[in-house]
N, C-alpha and C positions, 0 to 999 in steps of 0.2 A: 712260688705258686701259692695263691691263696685257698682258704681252707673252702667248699664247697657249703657246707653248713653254715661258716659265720656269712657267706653272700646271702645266703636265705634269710640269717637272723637280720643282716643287713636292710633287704629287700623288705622285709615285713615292719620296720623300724619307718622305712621311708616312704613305705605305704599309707602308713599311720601315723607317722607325723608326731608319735607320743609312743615311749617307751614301756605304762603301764599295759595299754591295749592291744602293742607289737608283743610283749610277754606273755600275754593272756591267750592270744592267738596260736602262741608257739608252746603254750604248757612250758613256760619258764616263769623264773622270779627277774625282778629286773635287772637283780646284783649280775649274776650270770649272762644277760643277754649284754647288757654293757661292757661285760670284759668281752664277750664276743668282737661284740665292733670296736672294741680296740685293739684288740689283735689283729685284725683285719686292717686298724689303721698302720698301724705300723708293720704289717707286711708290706700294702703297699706302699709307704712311706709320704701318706696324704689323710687331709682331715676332711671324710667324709660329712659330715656329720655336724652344725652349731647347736651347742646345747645351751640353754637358759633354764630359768627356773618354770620361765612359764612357756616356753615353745622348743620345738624341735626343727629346725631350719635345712636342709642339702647345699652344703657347699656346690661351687660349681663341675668339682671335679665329682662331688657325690652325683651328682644330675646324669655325668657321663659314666661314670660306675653302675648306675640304678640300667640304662639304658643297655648297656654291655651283659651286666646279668641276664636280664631278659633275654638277650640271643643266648647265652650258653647255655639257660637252664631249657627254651626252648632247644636245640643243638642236641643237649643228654636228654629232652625228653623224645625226641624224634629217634636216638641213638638207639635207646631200647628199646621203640615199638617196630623199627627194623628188623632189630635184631631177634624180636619174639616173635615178629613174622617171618621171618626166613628161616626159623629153627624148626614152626610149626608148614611150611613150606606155601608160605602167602604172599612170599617175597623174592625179586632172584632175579635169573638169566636161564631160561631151557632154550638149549640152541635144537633148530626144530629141521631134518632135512622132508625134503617133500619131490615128490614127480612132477614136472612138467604135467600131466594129464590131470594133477590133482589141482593144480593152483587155477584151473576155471570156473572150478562152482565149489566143491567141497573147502579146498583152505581158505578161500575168505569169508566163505558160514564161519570156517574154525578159529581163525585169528580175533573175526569179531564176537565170538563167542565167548572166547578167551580174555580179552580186553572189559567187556560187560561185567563178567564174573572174576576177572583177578586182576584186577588193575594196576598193579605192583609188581605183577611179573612181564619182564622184559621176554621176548623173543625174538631172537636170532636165527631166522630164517636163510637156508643153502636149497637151492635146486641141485638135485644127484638123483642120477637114472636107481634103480633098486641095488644093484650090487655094489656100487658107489655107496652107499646108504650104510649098509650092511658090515663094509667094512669102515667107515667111520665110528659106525656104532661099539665095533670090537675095538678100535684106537681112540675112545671117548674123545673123539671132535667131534660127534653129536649124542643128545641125549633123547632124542626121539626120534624117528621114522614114519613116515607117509609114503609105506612101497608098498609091492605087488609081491605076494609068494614068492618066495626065490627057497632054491635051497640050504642055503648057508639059515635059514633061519631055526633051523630043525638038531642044533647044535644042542638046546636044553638051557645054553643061558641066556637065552631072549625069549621075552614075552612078548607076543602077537597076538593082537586082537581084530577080528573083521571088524571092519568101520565102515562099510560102505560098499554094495554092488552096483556097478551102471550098464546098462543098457549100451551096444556097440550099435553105431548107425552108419547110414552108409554114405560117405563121401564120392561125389563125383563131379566133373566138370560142366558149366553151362553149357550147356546145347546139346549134353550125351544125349544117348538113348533113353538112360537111365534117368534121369534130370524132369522129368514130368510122365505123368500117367498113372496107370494101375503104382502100386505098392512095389518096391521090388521084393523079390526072395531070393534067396541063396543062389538057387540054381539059375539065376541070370548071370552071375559072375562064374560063370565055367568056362574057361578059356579066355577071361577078359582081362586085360593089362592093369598088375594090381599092384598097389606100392605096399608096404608094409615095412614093419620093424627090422631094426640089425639085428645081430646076437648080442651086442655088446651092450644095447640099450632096452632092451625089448625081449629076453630070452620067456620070459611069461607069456606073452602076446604071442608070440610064434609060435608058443606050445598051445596055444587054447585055439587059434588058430587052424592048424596044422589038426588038431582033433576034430576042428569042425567040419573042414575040408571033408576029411577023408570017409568020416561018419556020413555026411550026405553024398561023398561021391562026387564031389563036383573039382574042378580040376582050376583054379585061375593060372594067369602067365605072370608071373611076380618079374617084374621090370627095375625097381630098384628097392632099397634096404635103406632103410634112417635110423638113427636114436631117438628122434622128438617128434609127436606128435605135430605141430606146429610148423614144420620142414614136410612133415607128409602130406597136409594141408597146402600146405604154399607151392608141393608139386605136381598135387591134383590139379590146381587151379593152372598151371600150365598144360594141361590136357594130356599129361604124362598115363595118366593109369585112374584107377578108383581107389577107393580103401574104406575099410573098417576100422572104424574109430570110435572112443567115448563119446559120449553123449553129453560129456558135459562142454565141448569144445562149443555148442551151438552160442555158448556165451561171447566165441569170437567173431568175425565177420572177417575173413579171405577173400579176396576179390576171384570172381569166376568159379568159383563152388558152390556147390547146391547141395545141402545136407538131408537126408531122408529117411525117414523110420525105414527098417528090413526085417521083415519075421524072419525070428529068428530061434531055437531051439531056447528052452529055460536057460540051462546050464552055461552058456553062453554070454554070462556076462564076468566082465572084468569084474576082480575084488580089489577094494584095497586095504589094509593092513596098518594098524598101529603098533609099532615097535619099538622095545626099549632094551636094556640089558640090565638083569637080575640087579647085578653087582654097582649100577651108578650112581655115586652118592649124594648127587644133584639132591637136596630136601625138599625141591618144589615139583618133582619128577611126580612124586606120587598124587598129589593135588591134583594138575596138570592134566596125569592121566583119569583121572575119577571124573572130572569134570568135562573133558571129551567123550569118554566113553559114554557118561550121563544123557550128554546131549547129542550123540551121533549112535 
């Protein structure tokens, strides 16, 4: 393998065509830069290099030498601005898991946010309902979360941050009742055939739900149970039931649904959550994070 320095002293020789001014360049004498390139010839076992008294010539194998340098020294210069950005964490993979409810308005602000400002960080994007999330994040197959409160996060070694509150509107089929007119309000859905979350995908929703209910007194008839927002949608629209849903879903269009603001009490809106674990030694996690939370 040749020496890295005599390719430079090389490089700077055939720059310059003259060995006083390749010297001068390199804060050398010329004695020393010439033995340079001849160790270098004779490592690689060719003559780079025709010398005369009055000119400095590239052989043909020097031409493909000169050309070759160029990519490696370009190669270790790339090698460490990699590597001094991913140390300083401007560089990398954060594998990012996210809710179904969030990938409508919120994660494509985030992604392209993301992209603008750190363009060297890769993301690896997983949809996982919240406790999917939660427990990836303790088995570091992810390094970030986009959930909803769950309790497993009260553990002390994750850090959760609010990102965002939205607005629940109301889902219902064309031609309801509900589907045109006044506004509705709460107490219209008393007794009204209502789809909502399982436990398995949805135990947040159920619970914020389930307080609303009861706090106004209104009573719906819950006809089926989903994990995904986007399945509750698609069974409104078969004239299954209504539902309370984020607000950011208005970004999709469901055939036979009619989406509609609902007064609705303050505290009544879904949160979502930025999450990571203390302990992940990801070096672009913390960047990452500073630069979501900056802008959300």
């Amino acid at each position: 393998m040749f020496d890295l320095g005599h390719a430079r002293s090389f490089v700077a020789v055939a720059e310059e065509l003259h060995f006083g001014r390749a010297a001068a360049r390199l804060n050398l004498t010329q004695s020393p830069l010439s033995r340079q390139i001849q160790m270098l010839e004779q490592t690689l076992g060719v003559t780079l290099l025709e010398r005369s008294t009055r000119a400095v010539r590239l052989t043909p194998a020097g031409r493909t030498f000169l050309a070759e340098a160029y990519r490696v020294f370009a190669a270790a210069e790339n090698a460490e601005r990699v590597t001094r950005r991913t140390a300083r964490g401007e560089s990398g993979t954060v594998r990012l898991g996210f809710t179904a409810a969030s990938a409508y308005r919120l994660l494509p602000r985030l992604v392209t946010h993301l992209r603008e400002r750190l363009p060297e960080i890769d993301l690896a994007l997983e949809e996982m309902v919240s406790g999917e999330q939660i427990q990836a994040l303790e088995g570091n197959r992810i390094d970030l979360g986009l959930l909803r409160p769950s309790p497993g996060l009260t553990d002390g070694a994750t850090v959760a941050t609010p990102l965002a509150r939205e607005r629940l509107i109301l889902a219902v089929p064309q031609g309801h009742r509900l589907a045109a007119g006044r506004a509705p309000i709460l107490r219209d859905l008393d007794g009204e055939a209502f789809i909502t979350w399982s436990p398995r995908g949805g135990r947040y929703f159920i619970d914020l739900l389930d307080a609303l209910f009861e706090g106004s007194g209104v009573h719906p008839r819950v006809v089926q149970r989903v994990n995904q927002v986007h399945a509750m949608l698609a069974l409104v629209g078969t004239g299954l039931g209504v539902a309370l849903v984020p607000e950011g879903v208005r970004s999709i269009r469901i055939t036979n649904v009619v989406l509609r603001p609902i007064r609705l009490p303050s505290g009544a809106r879904p949160e979502l959550l930025l999450a990571s674990r203390r302990d992940n030694p990801n070096p672009c996690l913390v960047t990452v994070r500073e630069v979501i939370e900056g802008a959300f």
